[in-house]
Structures are given as structure tokens and as C-alpha cells.
Biotite code that builds the C-alpha atoms (Angstrom):
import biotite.structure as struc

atoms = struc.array([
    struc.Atom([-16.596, 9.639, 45.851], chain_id="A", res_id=1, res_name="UNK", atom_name="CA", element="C"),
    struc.Atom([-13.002, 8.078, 45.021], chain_id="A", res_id=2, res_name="UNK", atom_name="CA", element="C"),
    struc.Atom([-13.352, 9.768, 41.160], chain_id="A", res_id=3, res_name="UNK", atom_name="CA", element="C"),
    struc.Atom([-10.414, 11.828, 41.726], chain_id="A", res_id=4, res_name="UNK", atom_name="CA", element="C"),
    struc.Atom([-7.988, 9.021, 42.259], chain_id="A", res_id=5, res_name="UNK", atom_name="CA", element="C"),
    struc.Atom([-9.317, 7.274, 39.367], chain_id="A", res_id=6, res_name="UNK", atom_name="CA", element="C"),
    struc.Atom([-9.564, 10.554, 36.783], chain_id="A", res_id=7, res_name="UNK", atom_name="CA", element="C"),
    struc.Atom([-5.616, 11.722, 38.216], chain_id="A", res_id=8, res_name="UNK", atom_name="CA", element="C"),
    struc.Atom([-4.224, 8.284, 37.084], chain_id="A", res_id=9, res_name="UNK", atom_name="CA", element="C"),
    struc.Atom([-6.381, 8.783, 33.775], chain_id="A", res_id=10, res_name="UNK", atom_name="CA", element="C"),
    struc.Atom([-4.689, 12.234, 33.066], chain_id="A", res_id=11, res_name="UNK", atom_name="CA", element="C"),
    struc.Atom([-1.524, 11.352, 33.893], chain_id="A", res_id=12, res_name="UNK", atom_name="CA", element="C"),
    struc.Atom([-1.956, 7.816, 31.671], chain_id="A", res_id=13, res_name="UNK", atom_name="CA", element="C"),
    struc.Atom([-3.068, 10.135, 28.136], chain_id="A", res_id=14, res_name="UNK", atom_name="CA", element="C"),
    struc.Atom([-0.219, 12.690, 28.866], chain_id="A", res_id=15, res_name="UNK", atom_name="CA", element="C"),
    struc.Atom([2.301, 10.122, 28.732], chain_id="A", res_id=16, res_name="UNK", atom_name="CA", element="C"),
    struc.Atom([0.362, 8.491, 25.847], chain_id="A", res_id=17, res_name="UNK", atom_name="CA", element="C"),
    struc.Atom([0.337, 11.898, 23.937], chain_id="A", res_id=18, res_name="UNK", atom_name="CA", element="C"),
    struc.Atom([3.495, 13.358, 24.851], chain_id="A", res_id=19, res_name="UNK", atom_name="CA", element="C"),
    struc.Atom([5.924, 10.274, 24.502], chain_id="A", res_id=20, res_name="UNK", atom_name="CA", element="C"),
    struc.Atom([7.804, 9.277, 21.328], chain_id="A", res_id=21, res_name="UNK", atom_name="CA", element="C"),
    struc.Atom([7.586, 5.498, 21.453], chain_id="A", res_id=22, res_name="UNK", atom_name="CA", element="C"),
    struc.Atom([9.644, 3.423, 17.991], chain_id="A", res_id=23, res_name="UNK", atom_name="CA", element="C"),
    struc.Atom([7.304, 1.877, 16.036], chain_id="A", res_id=24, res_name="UNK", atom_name="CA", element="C"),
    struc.Atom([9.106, -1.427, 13.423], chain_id="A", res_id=25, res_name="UNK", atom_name="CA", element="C"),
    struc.Atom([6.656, -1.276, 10.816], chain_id="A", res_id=26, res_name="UNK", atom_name="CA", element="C"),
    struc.Atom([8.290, -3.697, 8.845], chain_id="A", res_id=27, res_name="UNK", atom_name="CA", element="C"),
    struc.Atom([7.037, -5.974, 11.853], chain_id="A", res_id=28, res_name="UNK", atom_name="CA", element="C"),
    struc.Atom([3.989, -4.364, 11.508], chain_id="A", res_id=29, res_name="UNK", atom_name="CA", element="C"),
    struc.Atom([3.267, -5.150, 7.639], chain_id="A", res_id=30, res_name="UNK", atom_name="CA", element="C"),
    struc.Atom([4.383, -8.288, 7.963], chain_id="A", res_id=31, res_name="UNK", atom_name="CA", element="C"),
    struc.Atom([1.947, -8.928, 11.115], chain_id="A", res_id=32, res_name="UNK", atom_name="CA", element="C"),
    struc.Atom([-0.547, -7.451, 8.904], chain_id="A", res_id=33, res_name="UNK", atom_name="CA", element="C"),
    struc.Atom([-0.032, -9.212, 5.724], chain_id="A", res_id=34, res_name="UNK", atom_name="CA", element="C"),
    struc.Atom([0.257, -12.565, 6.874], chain_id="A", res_id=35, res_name="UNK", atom_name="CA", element="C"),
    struc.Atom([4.472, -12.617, 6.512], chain_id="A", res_id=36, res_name="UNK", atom_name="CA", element="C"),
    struc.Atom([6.472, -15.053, 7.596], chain_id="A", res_id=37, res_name="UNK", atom_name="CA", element="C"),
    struc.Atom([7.589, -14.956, 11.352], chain_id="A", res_id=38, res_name="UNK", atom_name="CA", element="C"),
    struc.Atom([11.431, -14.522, 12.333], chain_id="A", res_id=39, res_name="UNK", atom_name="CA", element="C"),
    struc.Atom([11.661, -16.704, 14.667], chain_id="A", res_id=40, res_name="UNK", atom_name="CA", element="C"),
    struc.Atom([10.595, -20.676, 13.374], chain_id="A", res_id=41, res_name="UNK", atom_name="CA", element="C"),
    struc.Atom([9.359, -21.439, 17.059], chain_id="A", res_id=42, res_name="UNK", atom_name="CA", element="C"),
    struc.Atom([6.535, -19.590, 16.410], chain_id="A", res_id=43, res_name="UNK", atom_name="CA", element="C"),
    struc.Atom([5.813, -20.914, 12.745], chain_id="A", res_id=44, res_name="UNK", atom_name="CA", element="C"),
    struc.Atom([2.759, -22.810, 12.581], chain_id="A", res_id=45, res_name="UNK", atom_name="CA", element="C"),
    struc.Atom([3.047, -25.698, 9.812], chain_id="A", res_id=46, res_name="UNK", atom_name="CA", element="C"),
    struc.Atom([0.041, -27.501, 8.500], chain_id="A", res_id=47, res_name="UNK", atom_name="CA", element="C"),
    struc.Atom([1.691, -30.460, 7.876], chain_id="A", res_id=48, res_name="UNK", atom_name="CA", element="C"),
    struc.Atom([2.429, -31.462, 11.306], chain_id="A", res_id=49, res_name="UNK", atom_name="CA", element="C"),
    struc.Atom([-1.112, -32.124, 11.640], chain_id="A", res_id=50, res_name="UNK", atom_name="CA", element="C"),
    struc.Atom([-0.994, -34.850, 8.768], chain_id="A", res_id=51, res_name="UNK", atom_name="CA", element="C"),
    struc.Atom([1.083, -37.067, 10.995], chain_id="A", res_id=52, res_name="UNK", atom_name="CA", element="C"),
    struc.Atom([-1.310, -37.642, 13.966], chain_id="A", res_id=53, res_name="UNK", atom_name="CA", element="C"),
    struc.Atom([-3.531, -40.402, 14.095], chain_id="A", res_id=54, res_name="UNK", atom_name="CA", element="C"),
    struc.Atom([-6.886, -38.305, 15.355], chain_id="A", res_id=55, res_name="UNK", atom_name="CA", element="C"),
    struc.Atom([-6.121, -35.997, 12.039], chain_id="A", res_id=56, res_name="UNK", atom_name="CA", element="C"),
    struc.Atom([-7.717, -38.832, 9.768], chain_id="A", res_id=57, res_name="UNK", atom_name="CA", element="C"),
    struc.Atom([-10.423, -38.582, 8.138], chain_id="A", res_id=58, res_name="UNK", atom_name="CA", element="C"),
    struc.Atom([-12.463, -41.744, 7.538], chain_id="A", res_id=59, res_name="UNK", atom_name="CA", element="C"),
])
């Protein structure tokens, strides 16, 4: 009991899926994949930051 609910949204979820044209960037896409640079600098991690804190030595 209650399937029907369930399996209607599930339909209705995969036609949109299938029949939608959603824009990929695969340029963002590579880059995610191959370890490129982010655009925005926020988000860069550097490792050099980590130099300058005091628990980061190593004794």
C-alpha cells in the first residue's frame, strides 16, 4: 500500500530526466576532472598557508 504515490513521482522524475535538454560546461567539467585550477581564488586551496601555523610544526 502507498506504492503508487511513490512509483508516479518516480515516472514522472525519469521522464523529465530523459526528455529534458539540460547545458552541460565541459570545460568546467575537464577541469573538475583534471585537477585545473578553480575560477574563483576563494575556493583555491594553498598549501602554504599551512606552513605559517604554529600546530603545522613538526618537531
Amino acid at each position: 500500500m502507498g506504492r503508487g504515490r511513490a512509483k508516479a513521482k518516480q515516472t514522472k522524475v525519469a521522464r523529465d530526466l530523459k526528455y529534458q535538454t539540460h547545458e552541460t560546461d565541459f570545460g568546467a567539467l575537464a577541469r573538475e576532472l583534471h585537477g585545473g585550477e578553480s575560477d574563483d581564488p576563494d575556493k583555491r586551496e594553498d598549501q602554504d598557508d599551512w606552513s605559517d601555523r604554529p600546530d603545522a610544526r613538526r618537531d
